[in-house]
N, C-alpha and C positions, 0 to 999 in steps of 0.2 A: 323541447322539440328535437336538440340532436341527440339526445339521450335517447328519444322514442323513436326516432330514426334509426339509432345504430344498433339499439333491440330488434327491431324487425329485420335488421339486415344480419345482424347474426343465428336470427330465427329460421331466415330463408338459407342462410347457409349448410342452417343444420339438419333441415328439412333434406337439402341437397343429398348433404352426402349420406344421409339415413336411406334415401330413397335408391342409390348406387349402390348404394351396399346390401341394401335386398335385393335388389336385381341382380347381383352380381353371385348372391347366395342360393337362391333361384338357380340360376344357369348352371350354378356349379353342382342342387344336387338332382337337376335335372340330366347332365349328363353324366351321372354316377349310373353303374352299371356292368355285367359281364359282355364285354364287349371282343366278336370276334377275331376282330382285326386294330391294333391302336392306330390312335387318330393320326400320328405322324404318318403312318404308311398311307390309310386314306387321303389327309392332305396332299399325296404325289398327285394324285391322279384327280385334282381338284380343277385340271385346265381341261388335259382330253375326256378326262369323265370315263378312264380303262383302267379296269382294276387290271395289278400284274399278276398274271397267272401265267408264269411262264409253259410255253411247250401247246398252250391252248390258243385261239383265235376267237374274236366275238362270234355271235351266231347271227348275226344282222349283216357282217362282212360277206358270211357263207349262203347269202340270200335267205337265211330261213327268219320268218313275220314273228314278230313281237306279240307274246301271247297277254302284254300287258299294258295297260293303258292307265295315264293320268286323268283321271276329273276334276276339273276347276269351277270353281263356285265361291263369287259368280261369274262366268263364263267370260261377257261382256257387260258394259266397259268396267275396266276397273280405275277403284277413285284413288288416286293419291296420296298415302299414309292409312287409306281402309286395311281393314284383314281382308286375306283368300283363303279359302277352303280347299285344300287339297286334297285327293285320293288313291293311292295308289293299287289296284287292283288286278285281276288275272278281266282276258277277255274271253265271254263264254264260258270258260272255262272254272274248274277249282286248280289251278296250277298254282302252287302255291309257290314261294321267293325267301331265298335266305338276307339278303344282301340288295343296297340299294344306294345311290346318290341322287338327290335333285337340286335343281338351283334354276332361278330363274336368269337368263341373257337380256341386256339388252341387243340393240340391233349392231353393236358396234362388238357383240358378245363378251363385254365384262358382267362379272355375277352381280346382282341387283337386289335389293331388299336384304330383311330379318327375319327369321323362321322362330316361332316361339317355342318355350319350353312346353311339354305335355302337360296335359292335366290328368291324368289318368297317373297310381303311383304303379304300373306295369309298365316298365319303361320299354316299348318296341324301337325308339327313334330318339337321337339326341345332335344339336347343332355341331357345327364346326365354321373355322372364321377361315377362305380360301384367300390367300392373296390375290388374289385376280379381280378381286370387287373392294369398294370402300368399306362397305356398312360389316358392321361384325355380325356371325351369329348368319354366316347366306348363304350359306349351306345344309341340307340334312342328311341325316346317314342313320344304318341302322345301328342297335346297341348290342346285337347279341345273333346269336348263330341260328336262331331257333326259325324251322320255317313258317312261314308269315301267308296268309291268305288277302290279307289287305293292312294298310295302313294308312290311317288321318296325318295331316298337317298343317298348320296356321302359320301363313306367311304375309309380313309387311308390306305393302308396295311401297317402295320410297318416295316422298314428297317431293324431289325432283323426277320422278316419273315422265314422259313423252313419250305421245305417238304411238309407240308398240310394243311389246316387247313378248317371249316366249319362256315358255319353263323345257326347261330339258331334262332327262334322267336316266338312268343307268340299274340295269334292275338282272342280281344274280339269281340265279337258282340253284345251283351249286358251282364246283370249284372249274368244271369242265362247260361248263352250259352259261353264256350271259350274253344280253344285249346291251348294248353302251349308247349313247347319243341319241336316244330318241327325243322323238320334239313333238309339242303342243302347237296347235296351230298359230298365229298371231293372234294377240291378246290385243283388245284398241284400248286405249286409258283417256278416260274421260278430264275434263281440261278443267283444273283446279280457278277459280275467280281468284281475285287478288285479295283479296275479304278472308275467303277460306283457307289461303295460302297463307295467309300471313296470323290467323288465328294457329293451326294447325302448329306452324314454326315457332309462333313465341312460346311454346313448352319445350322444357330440358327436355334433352332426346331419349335419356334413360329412363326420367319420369315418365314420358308418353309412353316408353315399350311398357316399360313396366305395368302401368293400368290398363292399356290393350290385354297384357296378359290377363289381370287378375278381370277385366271388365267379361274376357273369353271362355274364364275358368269357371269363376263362382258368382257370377251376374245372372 
């Protein structure tokens, strides 16, 4: 019996770290890519959500209306460790966008949740981890210069979730023209049982992203 014990615990161990290490190889060659701007400069601007362009001012400062809007799905409530569906689009319009940041806020405005790697191998969008939130990986941005008419996203809600929370995002069109801080209305999140709270948490956190991905990709 402890023989058969200490097999299955070096089973699950190896399970473990099999399972980190694809996620971990995932992520990395999900954010491979020609990428406009490197992630360190993007991370500056991971609190106000302003890209530096020196000599320029946002276009949201100067009054003029954001020709671009987020869609989230599903809208309301959202359940606690579920996926969202994100969108990033022009409004009315075909205006199309070189450059972008989103992230979801809680109401205290630290960044919230895990945004997955794509499934698509055209990579438009790849994560970044912002100091300003716990969870890795809560942030998205784009990977390449090229302009863009819309872009998808899959985004975690974290298992500690409450009450409300909003996505914010930041969205260029070139180096002279961008909006910064736009915001989603309040998001209600629906109130996790203690049953499904407590199923949801006894899986490794990396195992659970991990199969959200692949349940998102090829399911």
């Amino acid at each position: 019996m402890v023989v058969e014990t200490r097999r299955r615990r070096a089973g699950a161990t190896r399970t473990s770290v099999q399972t980190a290490t694809a996620l971990l190889l995932v992520f990395l060659l999900q954010a491979h890519g020609t990428q406009a701007v490197t992630d360190a400069m993007l991370k500056i601007a991971c609190s106000d959500m302003t890209p530096r362009h020196p000599g320029y001012r946002p276009e949201n400062v100067k009054d003029t209306p954001c020709p671009y809007r987020l869609i989230v799905d599903p809208s309301t409530p959202v359940v606690p460790g579920n996926l969202v569906n994100l969108t990033l689009t022009s409004v009315g319009t075909t205006m199309p966008f070189k450059g972008f940041m989103v992230q979801a806020r809680d109401a205290n405005g630290r960044t919230i949740g895990t945004f997955l790697p794509e499934c698509r191998n055209a990579r438009k969008h790849h994560m970044i981890t912002c100091s300003n939130g716990e969870e890795p990986y809560n942030a998205v941005v784009q990977s390449n210069n090229k302009y863009k008419l819309k872009d998808t996203f899959t985004w975690i809600a974290p298992l500690s979730l409450k009450g409300s929370f909003r996505f914010k995002f930041t969205v260029v069109l070139n180096f002279e023209h961008f909006w910064t801080n736009q915001e989603t209305e309040d998001i209600p999140v629906a109130e996790l049982s203690q049953e499904e709270f407590e199923l949801k948490n006894s899986f490794n956190h990396e195992y659970y992203i991990y199969n959200l991905y692949i349940k998102n990709c090829f399911v």
